[in-house]
PDB file of N, CA, C and O in Angstrom, chain B, residues numbered from 101:
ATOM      1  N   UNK B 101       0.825  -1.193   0.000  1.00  0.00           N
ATOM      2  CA  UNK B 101       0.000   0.000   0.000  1.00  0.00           C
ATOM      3  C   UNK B 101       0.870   1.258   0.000  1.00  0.00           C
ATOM      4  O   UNK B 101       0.543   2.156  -0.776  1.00  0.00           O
ATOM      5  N   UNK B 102       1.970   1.429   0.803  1.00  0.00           N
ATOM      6  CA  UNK B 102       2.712   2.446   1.123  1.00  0.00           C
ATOM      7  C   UNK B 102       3.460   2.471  -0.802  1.00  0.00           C
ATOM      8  O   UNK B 102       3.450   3.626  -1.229  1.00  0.00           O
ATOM      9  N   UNK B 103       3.727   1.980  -1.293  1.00  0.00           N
ATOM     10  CA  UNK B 103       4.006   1.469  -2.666  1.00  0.00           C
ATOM     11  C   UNK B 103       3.557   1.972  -3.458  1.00  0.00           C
ATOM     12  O   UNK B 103       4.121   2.544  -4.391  1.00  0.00           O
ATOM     13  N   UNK B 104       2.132   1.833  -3.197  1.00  0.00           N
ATOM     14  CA  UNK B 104       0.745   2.833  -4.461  1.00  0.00           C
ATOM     15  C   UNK B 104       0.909   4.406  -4.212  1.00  0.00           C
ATOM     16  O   UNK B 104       0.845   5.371  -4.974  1.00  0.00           O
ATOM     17  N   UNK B 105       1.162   4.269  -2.757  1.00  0.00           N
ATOM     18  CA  UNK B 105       1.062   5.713  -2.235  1.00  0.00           C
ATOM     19  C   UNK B 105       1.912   6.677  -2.448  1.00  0.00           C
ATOM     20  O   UNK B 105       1.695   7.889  -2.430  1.00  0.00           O
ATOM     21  N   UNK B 106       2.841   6.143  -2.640  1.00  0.00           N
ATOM     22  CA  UNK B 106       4.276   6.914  -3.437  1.00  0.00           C
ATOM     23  C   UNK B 106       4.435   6.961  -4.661  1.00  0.00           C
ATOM     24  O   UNK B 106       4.968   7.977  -5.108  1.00  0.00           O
ATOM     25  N   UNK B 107       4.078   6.017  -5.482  1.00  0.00           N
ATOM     26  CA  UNK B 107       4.031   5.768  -6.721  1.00  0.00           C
ATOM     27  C   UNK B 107       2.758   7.062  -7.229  1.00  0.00           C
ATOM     28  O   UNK B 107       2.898   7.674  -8.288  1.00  0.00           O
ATOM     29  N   UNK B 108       1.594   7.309  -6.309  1.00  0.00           N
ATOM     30  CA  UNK B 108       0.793   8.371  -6.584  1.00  0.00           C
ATOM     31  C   UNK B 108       1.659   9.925  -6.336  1.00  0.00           C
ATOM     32  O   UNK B 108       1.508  10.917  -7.049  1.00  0.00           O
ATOM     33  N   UNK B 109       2.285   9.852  -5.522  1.00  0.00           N
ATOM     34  CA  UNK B 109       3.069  11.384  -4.883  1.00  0.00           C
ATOM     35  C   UNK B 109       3.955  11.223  -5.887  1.00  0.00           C
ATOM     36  O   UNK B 109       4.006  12.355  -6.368  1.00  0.00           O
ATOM     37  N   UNK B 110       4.837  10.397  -6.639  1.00  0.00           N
ATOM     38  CA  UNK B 110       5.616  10.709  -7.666  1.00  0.00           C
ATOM     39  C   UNK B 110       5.190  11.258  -8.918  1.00  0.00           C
ATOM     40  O   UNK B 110       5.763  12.060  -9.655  1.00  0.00           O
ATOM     41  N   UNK B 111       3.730  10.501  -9.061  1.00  0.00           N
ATOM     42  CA  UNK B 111       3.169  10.795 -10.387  1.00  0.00           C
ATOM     43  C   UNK B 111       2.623  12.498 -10.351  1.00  0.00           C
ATOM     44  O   UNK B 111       2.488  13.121 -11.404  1.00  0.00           O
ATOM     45  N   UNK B 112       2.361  13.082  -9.092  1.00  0.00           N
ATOM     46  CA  UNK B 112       1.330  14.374  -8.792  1.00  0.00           C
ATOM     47  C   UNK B 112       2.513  15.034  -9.062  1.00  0.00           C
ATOM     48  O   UNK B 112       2.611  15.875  -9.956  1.00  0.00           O
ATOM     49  N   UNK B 113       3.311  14.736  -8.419  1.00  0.00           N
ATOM     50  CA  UNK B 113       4.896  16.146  -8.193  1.00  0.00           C
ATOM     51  C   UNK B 113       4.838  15.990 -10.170  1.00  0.00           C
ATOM     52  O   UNK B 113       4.588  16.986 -10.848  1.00  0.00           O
ATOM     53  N   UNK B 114       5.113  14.603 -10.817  1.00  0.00           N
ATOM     54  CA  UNK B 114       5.454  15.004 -12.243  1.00  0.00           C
ATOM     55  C   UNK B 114       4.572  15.669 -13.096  1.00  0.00           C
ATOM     56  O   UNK B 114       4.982  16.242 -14.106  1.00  0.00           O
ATOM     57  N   UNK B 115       2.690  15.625 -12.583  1.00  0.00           N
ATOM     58  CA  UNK B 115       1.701  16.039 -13.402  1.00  0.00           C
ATOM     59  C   UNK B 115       2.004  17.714 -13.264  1.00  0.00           C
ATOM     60  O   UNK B 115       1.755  18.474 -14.199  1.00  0.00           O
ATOM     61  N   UNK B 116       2.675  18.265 -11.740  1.00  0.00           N
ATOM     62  CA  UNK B 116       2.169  19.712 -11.363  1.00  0.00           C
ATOM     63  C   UNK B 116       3.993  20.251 -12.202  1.00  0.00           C
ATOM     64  O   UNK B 116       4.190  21.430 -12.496  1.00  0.00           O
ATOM     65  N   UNK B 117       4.925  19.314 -12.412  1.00  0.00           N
ATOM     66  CA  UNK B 117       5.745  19.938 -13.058  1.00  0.00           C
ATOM     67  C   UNK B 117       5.752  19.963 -14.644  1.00  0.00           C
ATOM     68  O   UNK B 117       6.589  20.603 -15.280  1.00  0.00           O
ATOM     69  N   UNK B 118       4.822  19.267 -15.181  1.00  0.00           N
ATOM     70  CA  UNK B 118       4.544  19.151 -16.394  1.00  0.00           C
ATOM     71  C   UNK B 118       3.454  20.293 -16.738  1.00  0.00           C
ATOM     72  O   UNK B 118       3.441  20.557 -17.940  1.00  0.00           O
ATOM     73  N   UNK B 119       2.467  21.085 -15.900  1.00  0.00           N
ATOM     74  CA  UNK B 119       1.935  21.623 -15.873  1.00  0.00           C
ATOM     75  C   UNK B 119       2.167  22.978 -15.968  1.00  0.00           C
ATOM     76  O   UNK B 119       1.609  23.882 -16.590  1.00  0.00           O
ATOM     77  N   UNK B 120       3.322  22.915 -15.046  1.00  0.00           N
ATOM     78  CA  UNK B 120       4.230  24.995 -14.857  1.00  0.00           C
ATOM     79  C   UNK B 120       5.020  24.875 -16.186  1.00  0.00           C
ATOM     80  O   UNK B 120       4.944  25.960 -16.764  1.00  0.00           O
ATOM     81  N   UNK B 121       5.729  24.005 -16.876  1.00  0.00           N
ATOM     82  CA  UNK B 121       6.215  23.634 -17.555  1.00  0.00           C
ATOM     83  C   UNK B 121       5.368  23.991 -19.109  1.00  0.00           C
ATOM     84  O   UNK B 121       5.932  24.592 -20.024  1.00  0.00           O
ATOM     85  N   UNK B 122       4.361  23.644 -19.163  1.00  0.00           N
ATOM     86  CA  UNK B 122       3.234  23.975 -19.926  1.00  0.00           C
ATOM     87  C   UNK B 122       2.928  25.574 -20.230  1.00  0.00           C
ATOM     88  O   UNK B 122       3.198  26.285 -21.198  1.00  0.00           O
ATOM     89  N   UNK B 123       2.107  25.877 -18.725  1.00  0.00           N
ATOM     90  CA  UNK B 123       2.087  27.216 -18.864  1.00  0.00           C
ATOM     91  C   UNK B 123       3.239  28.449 -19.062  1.00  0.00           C
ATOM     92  O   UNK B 123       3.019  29.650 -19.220  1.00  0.00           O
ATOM     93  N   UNK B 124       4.559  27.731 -18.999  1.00  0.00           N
ATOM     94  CA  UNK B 124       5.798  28.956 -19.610  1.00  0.00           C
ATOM     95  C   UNK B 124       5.833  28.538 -20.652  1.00  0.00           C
ATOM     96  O   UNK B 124       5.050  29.131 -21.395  1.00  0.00           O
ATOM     97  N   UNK B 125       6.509  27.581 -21.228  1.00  0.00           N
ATOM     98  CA  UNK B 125       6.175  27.135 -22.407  1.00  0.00           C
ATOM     99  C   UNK B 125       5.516  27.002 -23.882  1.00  0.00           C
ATOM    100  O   UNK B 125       5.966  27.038 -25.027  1.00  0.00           O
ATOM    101  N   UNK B 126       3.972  26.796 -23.188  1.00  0.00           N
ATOM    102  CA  UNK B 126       2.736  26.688 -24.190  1.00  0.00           C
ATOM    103  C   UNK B 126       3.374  28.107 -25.453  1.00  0.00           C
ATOM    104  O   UNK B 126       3.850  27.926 -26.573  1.00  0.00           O
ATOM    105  N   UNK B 127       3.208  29.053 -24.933  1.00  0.00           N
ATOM    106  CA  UNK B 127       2.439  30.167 -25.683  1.00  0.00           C
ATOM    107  C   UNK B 127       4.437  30.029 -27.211  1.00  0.00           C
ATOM    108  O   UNK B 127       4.447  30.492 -28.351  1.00  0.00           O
ATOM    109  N   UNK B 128       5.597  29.313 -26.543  1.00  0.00           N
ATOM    110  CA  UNK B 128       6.101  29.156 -28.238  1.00  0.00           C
ATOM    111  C   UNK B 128       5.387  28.343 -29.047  1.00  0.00           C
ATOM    112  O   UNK B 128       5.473  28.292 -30.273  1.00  0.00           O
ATOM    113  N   UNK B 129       4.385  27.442 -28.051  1.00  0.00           N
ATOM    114  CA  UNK B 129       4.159  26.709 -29.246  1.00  0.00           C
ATOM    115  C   UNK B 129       2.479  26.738 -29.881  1.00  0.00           C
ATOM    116  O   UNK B 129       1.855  25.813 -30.400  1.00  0.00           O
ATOM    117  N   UNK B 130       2.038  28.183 -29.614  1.00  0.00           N
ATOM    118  CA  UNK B 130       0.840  28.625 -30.246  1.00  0.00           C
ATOM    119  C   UNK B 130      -0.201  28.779 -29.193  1.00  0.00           C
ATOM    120  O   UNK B 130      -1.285  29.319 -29.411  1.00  0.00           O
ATOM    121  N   UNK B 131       0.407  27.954 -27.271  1.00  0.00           N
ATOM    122  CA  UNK B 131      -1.191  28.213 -27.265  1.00  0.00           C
ATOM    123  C   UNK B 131      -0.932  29.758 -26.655  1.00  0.00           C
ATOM    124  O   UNK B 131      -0.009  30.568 -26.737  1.00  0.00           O
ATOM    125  N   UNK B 132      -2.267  29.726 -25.988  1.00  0.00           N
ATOM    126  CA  UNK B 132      -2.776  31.414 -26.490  1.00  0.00           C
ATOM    127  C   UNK B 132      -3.535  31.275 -24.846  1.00  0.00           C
ATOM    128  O   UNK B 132      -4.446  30.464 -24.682  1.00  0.00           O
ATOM    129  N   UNK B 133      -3.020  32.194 -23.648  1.00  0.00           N
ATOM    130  CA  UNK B 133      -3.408  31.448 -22.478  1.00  0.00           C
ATOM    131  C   UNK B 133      -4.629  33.087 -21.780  1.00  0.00           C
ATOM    132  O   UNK B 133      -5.399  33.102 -20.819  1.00  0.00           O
ATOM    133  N   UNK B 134      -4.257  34.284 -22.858  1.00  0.00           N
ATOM    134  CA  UNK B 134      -4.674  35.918 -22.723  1.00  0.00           C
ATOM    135  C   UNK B 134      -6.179  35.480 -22.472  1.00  0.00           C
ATOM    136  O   UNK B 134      -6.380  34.368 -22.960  1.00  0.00           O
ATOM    137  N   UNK B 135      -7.465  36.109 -21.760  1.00  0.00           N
ATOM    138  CA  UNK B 135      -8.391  36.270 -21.779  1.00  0.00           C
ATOM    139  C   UNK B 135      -8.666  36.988 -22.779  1.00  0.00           C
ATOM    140  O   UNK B 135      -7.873  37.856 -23.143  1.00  0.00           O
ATOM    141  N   UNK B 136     -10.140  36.713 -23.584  1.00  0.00           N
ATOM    142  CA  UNK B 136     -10.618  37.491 -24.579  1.00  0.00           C
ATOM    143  C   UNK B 136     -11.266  39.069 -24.411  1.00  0.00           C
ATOM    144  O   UNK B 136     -12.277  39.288 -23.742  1.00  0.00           O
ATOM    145  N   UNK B 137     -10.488  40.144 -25.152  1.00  0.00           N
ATOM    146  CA  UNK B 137     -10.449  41.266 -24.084  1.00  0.00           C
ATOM    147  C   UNK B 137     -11.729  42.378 -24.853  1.00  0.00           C
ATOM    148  O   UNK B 137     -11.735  43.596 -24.675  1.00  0.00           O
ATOM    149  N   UNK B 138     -12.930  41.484 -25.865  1.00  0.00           N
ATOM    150  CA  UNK B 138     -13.890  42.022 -25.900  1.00  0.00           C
ATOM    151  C   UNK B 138     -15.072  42.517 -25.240  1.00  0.00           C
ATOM    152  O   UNK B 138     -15.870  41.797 -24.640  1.00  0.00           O
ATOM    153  N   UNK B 139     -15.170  43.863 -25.378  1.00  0.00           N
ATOM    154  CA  UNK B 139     -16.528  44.147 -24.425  1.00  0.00           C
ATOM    155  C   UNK B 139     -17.649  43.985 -24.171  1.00  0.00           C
ATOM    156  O   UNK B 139     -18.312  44.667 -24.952  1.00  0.00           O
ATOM    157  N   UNK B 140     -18.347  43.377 -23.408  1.00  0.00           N
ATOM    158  CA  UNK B 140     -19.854  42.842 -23.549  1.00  0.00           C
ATOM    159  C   UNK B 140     -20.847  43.815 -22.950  1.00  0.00           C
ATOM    160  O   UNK B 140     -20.565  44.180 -21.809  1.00  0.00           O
ATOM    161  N   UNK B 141     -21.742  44.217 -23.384  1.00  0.00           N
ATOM    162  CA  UNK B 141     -22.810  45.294 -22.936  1.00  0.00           C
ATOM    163  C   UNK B 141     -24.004  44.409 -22.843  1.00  0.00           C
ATOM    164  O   UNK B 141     -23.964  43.264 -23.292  1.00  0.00           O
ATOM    165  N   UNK B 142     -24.774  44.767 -22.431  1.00  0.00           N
ATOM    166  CA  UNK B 142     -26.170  43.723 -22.122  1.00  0.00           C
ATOM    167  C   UNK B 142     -27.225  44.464 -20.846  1.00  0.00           C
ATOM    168  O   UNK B 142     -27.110  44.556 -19.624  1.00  0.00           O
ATOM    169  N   UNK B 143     -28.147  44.860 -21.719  1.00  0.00           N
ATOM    170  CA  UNK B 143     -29.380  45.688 -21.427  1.00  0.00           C
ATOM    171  C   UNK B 143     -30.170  44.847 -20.338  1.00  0.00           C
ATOM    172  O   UNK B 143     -30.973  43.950 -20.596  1.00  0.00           O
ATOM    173  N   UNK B 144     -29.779  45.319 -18.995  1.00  0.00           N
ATOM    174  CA  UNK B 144     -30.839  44.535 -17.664  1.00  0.00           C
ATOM    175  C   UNK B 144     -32.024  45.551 -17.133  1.00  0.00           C
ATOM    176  O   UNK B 144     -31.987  46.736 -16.804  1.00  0.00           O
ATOM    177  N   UNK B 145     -33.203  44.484 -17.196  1.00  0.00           N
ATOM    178  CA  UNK B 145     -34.358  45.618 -17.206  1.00  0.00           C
ATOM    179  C   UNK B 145     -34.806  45.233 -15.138  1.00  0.00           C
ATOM    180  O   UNK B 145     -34.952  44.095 -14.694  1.00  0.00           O
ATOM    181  N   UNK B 146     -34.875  46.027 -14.623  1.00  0.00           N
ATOM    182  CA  UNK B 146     -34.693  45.678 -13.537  1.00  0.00           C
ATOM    183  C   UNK B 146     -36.276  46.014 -13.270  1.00  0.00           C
ATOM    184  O   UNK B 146     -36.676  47.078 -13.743  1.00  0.00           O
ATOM    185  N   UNK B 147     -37.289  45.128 -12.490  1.00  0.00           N
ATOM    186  CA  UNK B 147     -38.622  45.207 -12.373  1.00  0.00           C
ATOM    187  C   UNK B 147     -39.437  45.757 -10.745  1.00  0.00           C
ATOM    188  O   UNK B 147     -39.523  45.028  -9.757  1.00  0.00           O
ATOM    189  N   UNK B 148     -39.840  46.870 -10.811  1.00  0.00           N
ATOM    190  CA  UNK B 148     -40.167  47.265  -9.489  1.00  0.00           C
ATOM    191  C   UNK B 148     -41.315  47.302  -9.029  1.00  0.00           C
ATOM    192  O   UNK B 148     -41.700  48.470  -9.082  1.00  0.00           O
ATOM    193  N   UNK B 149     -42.171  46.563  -8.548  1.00  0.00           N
ATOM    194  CA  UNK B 149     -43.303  46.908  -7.648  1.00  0.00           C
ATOM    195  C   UNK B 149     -43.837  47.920  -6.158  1.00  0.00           C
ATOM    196  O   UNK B 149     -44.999  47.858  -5.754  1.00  0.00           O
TER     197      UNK B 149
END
């Protein structure tokens, strides 16, 4: 058991360094990580009794 359990903590440490790794990375190789910086307007009709 102690076996699985390490074998899991090895695999997490490699998923979260494959991950930072990713996010510096990504953007040479196209991805695109910017929020979309269009403006949204949208008419709220607010109802009062």
């Amino acid at each position: 058991m102690l076996r699985l359990i390490k074998w899991l903590l090895y695999l997490a440490i490699l998923a979260f360094i494959g991950l930072v790794g990713y996010a510096y990375i990504g953007p040479f190789f196209g991805a695109d990580f910017s929020p979309p910086t269009n403006e949204i307007r949208q008419e709220i009709i607010l109802e009062t009794d």
